[in-house]
C-alpha positions in Angstrom: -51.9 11.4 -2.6 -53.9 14.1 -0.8 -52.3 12.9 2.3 -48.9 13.2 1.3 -49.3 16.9 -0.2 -50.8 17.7 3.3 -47.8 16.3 4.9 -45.4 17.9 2.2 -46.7 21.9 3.2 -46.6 20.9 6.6 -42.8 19.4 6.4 -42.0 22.5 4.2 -39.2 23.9 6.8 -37.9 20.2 7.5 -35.1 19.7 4.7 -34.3 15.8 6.2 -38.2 15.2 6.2 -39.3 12.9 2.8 -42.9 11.9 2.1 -43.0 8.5 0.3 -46.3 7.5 -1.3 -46.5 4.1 -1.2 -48.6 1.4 0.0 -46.4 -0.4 3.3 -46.7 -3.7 1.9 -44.8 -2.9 -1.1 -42.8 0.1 0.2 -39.3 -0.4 -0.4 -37.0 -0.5 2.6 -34.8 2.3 3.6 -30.8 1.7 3.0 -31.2 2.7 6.7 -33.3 1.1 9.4 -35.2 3.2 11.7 -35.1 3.6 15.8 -39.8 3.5 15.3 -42.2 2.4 13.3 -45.6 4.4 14.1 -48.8 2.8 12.9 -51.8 4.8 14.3 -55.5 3.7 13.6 -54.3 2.3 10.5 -52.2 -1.4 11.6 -55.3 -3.7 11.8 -55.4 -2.7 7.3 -52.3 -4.3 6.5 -51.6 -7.3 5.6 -51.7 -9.7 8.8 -49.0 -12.0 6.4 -46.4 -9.1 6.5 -47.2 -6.1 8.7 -45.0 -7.7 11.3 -42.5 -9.1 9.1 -41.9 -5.8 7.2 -42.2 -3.3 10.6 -39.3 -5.5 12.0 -37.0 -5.6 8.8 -37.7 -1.9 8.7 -35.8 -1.2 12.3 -32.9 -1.5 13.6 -32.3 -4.4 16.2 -33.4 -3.4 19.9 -36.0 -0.3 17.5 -39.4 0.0 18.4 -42.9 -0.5 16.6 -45.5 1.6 18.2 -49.2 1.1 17.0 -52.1 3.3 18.3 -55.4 1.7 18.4 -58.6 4.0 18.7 -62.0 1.9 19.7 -65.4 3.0 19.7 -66.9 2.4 23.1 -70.5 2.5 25.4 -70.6 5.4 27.5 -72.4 5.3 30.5 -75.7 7.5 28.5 -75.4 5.3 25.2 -79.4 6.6 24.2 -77.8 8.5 20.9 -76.2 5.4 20.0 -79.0 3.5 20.7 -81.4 5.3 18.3 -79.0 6.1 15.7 -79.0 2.4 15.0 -82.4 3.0 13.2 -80.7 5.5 11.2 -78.1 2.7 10.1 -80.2 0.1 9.7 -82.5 1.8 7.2 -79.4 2.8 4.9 -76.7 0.0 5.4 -77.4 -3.1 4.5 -74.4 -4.2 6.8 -75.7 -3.0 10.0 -76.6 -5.4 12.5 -79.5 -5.5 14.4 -79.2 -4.5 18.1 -75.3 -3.3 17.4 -74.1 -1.5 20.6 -70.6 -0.3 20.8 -68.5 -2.5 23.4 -67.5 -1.3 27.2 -63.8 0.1 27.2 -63.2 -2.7 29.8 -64.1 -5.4 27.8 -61.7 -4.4 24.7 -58.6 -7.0 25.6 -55.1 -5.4 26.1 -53.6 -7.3 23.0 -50.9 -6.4 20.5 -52.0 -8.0 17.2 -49.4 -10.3 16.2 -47.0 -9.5 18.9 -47.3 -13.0 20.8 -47.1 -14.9 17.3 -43.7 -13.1 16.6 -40.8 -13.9 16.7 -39.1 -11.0 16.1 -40.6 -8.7 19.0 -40.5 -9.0 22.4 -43.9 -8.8 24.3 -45.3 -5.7 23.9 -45.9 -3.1 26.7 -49.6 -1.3 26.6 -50.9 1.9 27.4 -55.1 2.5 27.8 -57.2 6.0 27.6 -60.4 6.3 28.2 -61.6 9.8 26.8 -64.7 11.3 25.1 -65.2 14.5 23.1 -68.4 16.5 22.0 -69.9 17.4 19.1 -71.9 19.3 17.6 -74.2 17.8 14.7 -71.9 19.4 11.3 -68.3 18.0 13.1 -70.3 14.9 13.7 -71.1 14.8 10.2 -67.9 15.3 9.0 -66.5 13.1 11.9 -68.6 10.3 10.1 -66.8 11.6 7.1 -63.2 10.1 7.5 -64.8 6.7 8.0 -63.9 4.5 5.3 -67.0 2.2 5.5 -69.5 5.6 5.4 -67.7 7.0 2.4 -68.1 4.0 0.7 -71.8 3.7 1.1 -73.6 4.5 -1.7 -76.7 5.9 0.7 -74.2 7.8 2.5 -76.5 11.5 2.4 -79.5 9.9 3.3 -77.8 8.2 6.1 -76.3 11.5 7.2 -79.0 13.2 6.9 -80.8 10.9 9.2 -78.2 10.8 11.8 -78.1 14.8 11.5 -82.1 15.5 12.2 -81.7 12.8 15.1 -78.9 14.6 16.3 -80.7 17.8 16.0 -84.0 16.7 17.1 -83.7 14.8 20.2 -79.7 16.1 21.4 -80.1 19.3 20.6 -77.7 19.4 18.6 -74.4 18.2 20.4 -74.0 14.3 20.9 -70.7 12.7 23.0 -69.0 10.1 22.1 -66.4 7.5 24.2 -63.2 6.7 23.0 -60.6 3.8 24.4 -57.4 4.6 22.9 -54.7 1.9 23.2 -51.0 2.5 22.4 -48.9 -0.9 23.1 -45.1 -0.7 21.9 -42.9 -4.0 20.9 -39.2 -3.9 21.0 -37.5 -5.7 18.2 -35.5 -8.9 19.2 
C-alpha cells in the first residue's frame, strides 16, 4: 500500500496512468493485453505455478515479458564480506557458515521458466557487472529493504554489528558488487 501511494504522487500528472494494488497472482487481467510485462528483482516471489502462465495471458501475442534480476556477487577485495559473516552468524540463526557471495561469472545466463514454456520464445539476456559505495548509514538502510533482515527479530543488534564493523575496520565506506541480469521473452 505504501508502494502504491508512492507511485500515485509520482503518476500525479499522468491522467492514463492507474495504480492497482493487488497481489499478481490474483490480479485480474486487463480487458486489454499489454505490448510488456516488467518484473524487476521481484519474479523469482511469485508463484513458479503461474508467473509464466499469467505474464503471457497478460500480453498481447508477439508482447514481451522483461524480468530484471539483481545478484549479489564477490568482488575481487571480498575482506568486508568476509568478516561481516561473524556479524550474521551471531544474530541469524539462518546464516551459513563460511557463506561467501558467488563470482558474477558463475551466476548462469538463465530465464526462469523460459525453456519450460510454451508460450515464450527463448529468451534473449543482457549482463552488468557494476558496484556502488557506501557509506555505513546507506548501508544500513540498504540492508533495510531486505525482506529477510526486516523480518529478523535481532535485526538492531545485527545492524549494529555490521555498522561498528563497517566503522571500525572500513572506515566507514564498504563496496559492494552487483551482476544485474535483464533477459526478455517474446510471447509465442
Amino acid at each position: 500500500a505504501r508502494m502504491a501511494a508512492v507511485a500515485k504522487r509520482n503518476l500525479a500528472d499522468c491522467p492514463n496512468a492507474q495504480v492497482l494494488e493487488a497481489d499478481f497472482e490474483t490480479w485480474p487481467l486487463p480487458a486489454e493485453p499489454f505490448d510488456l510485462v516488467v518484473s524487476a528483482t521481484a519474479f523469482h516471489w511469485l508463484d513458479p505455478a503461474v508467473r509464466m502462465v499469467k505474464a503471457a495471458q497478460a500480453l498481447r501475442p508477439g508482447g514481451f515479458l522483461a524480468v530484471v534480476e539483481t545478484h549479489h556477487v564477490a568482488n575481487p577485495d571480498n575482506s568486508f564480506f568476509v568478516d561481516v559473516q561473524s556479524c550474521y552468524q551471531r544474530f541469524d540463526p539462518d546464516t551459513r557458515p563460511g557463506f561467501r557471495p558467488p563470482v558474477a561469472a558463475d551466476i548462469p545466463a538463465r530465464a526462469a521458466d523460459v525453456a519450460d514454456s510454451d508460450r515464450f520464445r527463448p529468451a534473449r539476456f543482457r549482463r552488468y557487472e557494476w558496484a556502488a559505495s557506501y557509506p555505513t548509514a546507506d548501508y544500513l538502510d540498504l540492508l533495510m529493504t531486505y525482506s529477510n533482515h526486516r523480518a529478523l527479530p535481532t535485526r538492531a543488534a545485527l545492524l549494529d554489528c555490521i555498522g561498528r564493523l563497517i566503522d571500525e575496520r572500513y572506515c566507514g565506506r564498504i563496496s559492494k558488487d552487483y551482476l544485474t541480469q535483464l533477459w526478455v521473452a517474446q510471447r509465442i
